[in-house]
C-alpha positions in Angstrom: -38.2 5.1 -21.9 -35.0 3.0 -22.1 -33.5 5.6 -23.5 -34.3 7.7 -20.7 -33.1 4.7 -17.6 -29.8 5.2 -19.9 -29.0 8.4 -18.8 -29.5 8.3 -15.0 -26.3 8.1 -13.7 -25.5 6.1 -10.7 -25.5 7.0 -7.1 -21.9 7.6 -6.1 -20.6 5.0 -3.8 -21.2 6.1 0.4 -21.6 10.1 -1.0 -23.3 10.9 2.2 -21.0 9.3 4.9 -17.7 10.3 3.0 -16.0 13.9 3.3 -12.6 14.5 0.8 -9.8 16.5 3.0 -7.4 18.5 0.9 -4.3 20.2 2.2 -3.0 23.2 0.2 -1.2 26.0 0.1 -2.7 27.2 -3.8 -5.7 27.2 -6.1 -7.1 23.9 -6.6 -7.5 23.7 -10.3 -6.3 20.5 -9.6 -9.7 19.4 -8.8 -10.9 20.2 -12.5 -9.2 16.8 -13.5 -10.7 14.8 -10.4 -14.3 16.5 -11.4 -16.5 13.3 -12.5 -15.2 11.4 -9.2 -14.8 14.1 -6.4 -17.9 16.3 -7.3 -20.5 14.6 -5.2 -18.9 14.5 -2.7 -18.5 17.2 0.1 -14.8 18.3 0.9 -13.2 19.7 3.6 -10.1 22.1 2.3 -7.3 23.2 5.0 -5.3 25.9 3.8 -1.8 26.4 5.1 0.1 29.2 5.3 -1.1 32.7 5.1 -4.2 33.3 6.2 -4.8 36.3 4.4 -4.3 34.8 0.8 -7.3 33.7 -0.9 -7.3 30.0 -2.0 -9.5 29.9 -5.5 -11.9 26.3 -5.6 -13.3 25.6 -9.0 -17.1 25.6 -9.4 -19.1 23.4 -8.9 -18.3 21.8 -5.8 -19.7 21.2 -2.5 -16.6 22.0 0.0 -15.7 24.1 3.4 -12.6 26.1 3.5 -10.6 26.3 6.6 -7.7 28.6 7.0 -5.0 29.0 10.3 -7.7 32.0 11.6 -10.5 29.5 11.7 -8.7 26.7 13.3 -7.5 29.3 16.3 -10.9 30.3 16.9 -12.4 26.9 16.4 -9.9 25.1 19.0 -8.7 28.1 21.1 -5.6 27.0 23.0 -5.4 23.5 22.0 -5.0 25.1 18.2 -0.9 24.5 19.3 -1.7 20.4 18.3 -1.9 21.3 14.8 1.0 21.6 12.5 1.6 25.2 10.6 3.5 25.5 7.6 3.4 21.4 7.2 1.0 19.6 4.8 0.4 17.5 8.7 -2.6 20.7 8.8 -5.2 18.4 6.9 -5.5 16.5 10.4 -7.8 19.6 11.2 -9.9 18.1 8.7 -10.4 15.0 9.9 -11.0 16.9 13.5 -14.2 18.8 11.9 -15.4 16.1 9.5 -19.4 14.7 10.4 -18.5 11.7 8.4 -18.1 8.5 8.4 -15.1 7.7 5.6 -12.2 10.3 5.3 -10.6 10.0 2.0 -7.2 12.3 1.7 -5.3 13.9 -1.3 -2.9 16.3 -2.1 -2.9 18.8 -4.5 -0.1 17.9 -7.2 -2.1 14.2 -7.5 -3.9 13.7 -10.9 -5.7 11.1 -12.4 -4.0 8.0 -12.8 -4.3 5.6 -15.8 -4.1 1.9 -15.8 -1.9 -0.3 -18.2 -5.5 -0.1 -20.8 -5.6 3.5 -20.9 -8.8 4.1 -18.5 -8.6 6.5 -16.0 -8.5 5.4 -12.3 -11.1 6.6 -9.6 -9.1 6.1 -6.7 -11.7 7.0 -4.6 -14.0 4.2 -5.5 -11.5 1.7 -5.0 -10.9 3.0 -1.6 -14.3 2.7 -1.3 -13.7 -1.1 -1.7 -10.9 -1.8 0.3 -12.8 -0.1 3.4 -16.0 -1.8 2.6 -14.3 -5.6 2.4 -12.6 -7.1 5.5 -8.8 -7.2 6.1 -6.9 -10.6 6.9 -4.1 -8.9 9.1 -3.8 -12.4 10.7 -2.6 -14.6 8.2 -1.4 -13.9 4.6 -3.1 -14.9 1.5 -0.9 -15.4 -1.3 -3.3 -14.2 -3.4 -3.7 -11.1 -2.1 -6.5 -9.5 -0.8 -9.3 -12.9 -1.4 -12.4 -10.3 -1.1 -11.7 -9.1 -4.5 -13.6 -10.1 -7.7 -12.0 -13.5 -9.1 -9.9 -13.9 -6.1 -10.5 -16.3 -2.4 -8.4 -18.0 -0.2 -6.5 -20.1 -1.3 -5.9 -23.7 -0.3 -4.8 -24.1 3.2 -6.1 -20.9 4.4 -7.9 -21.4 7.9 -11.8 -21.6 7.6 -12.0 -20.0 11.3 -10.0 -16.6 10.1 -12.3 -16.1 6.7 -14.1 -13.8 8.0 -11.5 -11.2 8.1 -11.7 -8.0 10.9 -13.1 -4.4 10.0 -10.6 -2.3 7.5 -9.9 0.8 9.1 -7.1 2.0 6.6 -6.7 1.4 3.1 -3.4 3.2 2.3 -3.0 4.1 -1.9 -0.1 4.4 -4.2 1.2 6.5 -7.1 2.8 6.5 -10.2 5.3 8.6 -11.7 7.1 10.7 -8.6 8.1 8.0 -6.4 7.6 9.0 -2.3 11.6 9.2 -1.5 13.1 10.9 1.2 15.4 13.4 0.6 19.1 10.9 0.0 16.7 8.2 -2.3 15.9 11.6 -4.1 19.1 13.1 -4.6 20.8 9.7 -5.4 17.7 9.2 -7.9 16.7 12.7 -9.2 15.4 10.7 -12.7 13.4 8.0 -11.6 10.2 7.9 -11.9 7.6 4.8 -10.6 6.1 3.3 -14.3 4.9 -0.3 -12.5 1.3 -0.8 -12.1 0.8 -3.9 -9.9 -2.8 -4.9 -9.9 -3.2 -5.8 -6.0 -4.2 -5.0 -2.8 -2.9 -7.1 0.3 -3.4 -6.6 4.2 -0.2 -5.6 6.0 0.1 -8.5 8.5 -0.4 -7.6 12.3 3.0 -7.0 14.0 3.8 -5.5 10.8 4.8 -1.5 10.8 4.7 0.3 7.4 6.0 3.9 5.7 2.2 6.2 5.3 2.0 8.5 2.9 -0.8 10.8 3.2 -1.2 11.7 -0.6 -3.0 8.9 -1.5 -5.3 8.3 1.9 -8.7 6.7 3.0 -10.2 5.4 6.8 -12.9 4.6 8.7 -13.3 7.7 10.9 -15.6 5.9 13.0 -12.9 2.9 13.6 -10.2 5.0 14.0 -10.5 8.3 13.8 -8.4 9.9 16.9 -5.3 7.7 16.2 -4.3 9.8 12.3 -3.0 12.5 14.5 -0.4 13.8 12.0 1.8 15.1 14.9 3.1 18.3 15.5 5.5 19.1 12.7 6.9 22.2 10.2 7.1 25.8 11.6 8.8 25.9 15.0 9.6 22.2 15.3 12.9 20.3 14.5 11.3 18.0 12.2 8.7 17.8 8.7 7.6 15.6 6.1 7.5 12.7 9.1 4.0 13.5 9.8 1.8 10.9 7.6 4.7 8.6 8.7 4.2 9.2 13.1 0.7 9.4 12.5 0.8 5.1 10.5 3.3 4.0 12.7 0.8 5.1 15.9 -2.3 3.9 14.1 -1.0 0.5 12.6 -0.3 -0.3 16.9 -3.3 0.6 18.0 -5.2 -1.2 15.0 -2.9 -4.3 15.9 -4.3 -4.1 19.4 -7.9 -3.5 18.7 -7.8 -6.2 15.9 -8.4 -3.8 12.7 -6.9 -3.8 9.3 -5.0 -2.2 7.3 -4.6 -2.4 3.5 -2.2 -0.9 0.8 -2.0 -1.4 -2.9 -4.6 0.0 -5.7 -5.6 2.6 -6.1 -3.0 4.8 -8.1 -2.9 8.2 -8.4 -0.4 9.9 -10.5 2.0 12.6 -8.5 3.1 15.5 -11.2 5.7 16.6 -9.3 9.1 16.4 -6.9 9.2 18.8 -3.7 12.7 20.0 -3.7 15.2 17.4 -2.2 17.8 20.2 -0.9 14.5 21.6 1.0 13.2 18.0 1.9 16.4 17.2 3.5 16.9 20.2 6.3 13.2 19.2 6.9 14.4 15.0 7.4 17.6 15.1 8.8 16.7 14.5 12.7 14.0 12.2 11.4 16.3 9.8 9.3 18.3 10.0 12.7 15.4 9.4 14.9 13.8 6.7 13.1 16.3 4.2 13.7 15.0 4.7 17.4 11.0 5.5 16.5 10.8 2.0 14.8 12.1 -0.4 17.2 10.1 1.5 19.8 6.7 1.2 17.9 7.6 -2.2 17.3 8.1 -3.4 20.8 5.0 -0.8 21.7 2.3 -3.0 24.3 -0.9 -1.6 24.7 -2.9 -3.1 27.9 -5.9 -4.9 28.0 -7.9 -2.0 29.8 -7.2 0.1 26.6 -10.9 -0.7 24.7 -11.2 2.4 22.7 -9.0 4.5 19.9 -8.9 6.7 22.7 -7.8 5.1 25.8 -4.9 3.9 23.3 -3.8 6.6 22.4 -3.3 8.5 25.3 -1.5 5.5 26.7 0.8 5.5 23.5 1.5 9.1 24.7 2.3 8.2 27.9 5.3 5.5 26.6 6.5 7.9 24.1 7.1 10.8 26.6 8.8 7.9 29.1 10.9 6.0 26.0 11.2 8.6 23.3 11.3 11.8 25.2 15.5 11.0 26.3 15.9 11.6 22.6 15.2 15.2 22.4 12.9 17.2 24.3 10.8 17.5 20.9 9.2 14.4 21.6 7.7 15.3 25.2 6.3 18.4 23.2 4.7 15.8 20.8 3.5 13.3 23.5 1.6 16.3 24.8 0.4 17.5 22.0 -1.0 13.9 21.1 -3.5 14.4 24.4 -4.2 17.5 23.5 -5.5 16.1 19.8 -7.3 13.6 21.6 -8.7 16.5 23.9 -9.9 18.2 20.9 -11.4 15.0 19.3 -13.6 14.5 22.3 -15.3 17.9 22.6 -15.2 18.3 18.4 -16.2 15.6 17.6 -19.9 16.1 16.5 -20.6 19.0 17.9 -18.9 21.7 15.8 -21.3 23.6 13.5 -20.1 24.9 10.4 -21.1 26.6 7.4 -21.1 24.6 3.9 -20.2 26.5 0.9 
């Protein structure tokens, strides 16, 4: 009999409230590595591209499969919010997910390993980081103090202990750093070998780079705000997506008094996108950062702005007045951000579809 108690493996950690969204362009053999961690779990795949081609998943998993035909008929008009041709599609996902948790990967991400050897589940540490507070309101030199064998340390105030809700926990990656297109051309060689064992909360006031490779959040929390903008075919700018759609998010989460949390888990990314390619895709975004950031840093959101919502559309609003005198492109985005939130209001819950 104690043989038999043994074998029973455990319940994955939140397997019914958690849905995997996967951008991709290719078979997803990739998944064969991620098989004892992701297969529980019920994903959500957006394919990009041609809607004709026929995307291969391995078996044995529970998953629904999305192409550009499906998202057209699923949001009619308002389709125009989401990007073509960009990996800023797996937004889609998050727009047709029941569930609570969204965890996001791309496909050239494998199975990390740490300094001993073992293999990393990512998602279960993002699992953790979601399911233990933030302390966006004053820093903890050691770290994140919810974490096994850590606390706050001496001096810490006993009235801020209790942390607010993590709505973002935002992982990392070894071996191909995350560069934009001059870091990678000045770099071609170097690859990220460090493995720092920590997790901190990015202090409030604080903006940060996103990259949506390595992903997890609280839908519930917020959900309508990881609008990856409008980016790739047609539209003067790429690979700024994960980037618009943290900067916007880490404001409103500010504002609503959320957390936000970066460090473990590591994945391991096999390969560099082509820096020649990445550049034409970056070059009005490396101009119009130096712009985007002191905006989003001196962004204000009003008291009467409650939900994820109501904060959004109001970020709209200041980026069509403050941002749109940059280019018109960005009076196309600020639109297109109501129209996501449009589309998260009548989707949201109500779309049936059909598992796998």
């Amino acid at each position: 009999m104690a043989g038999a108690l043994l074998d029973v493996k455990p319940t994955p950690i939140l397997k019914e409230e958690l849905d995997i969204v996967i951008p991709t362009i290719r078979n997803l053999d990739f998944l064969d590595m991620w098989r004892p961690f992701f297969e529980p779990y019920h994903l959500i795949i957006v394919q990009d591209g041609d809607p004709s081609r026929t995307i291969k998943v391995p078996d044995g998993f529970n998953y629904e499969l999305y192409n550009r035909n499906d998202i057209n008929r699923i949001l009619g008009p308002k389709a125009s919010c989401i990007s073509f041709k960009d990996s800023a599609c797996r937004c889609f996902g998050y727009l047709v997910s029941k569930k609570k948790y969204i965890f996001t990967i791309d496909d050239d991400c494998f199975v990390a390993k740490d300094p001993s050897g073992k293999e990393i589940n990512a998602l279960e540490q993002h699992i953790k980081n979601l399911l233990n507070p933030s302390t966006p309101l004053f820093f903890n030199t050691l770290y994140d103090p919810y974490r096994e064998g850590a606390d706050f340390v001496r001096g810490y105030p006993f009235s801020l202990r209790e942390g607010v809700p993590t709505a973002v926990s935002h992982g990392l990656w070894l071996n191909i750093p995350d560069y934009d297109a001059p870091t990678q051309l000045a770099k071609p060689l170097e690859r990220n070998t460090r493995f720092v064992d920590a997790v901190l909360t990015i202090p409030k006031g604080t903006l940060f780079p996103m990259c949506g490779m390595n992903l997890a959040f609280n839908r519930e929390l917020i959900g309508p705000a990881m609008y990856f903008g409008l980016m790739g075919d047609g539209q003067p700018i790429g690979r700024y997506d994960d980037m618009w759609a943290g900067w916007c998010m880490k404001v409103i989460c500010d504002h609503l008094g959320y957390g936000v949390k970066t460090g473990l888990p590591y994945i391991w990314h096999s390969k560099a996108s082509n820096p020649f390619v990445n550049l034409k895709k970056e070059y009005n975004g490396i101009f119009w950062q130096e712009e985007l950031i002191p905006f989003f840093q001196s962004a204000v959101l009003t008291k009467e702005c409650t939900t994820v919502q109501q904060c959004y559309i109001e970020l709209s609003k200041q980026v069509k007045a403050k941002l749109g005198k940059i280019d018109p492109y960005f009076l196309k985005l600020a639109d297109a951000m109501v129209t996501w939130v449009e589309a998260w209001d009548e989707l949201n819950g109500k779309v049936d579809v059909d598992q796998q």
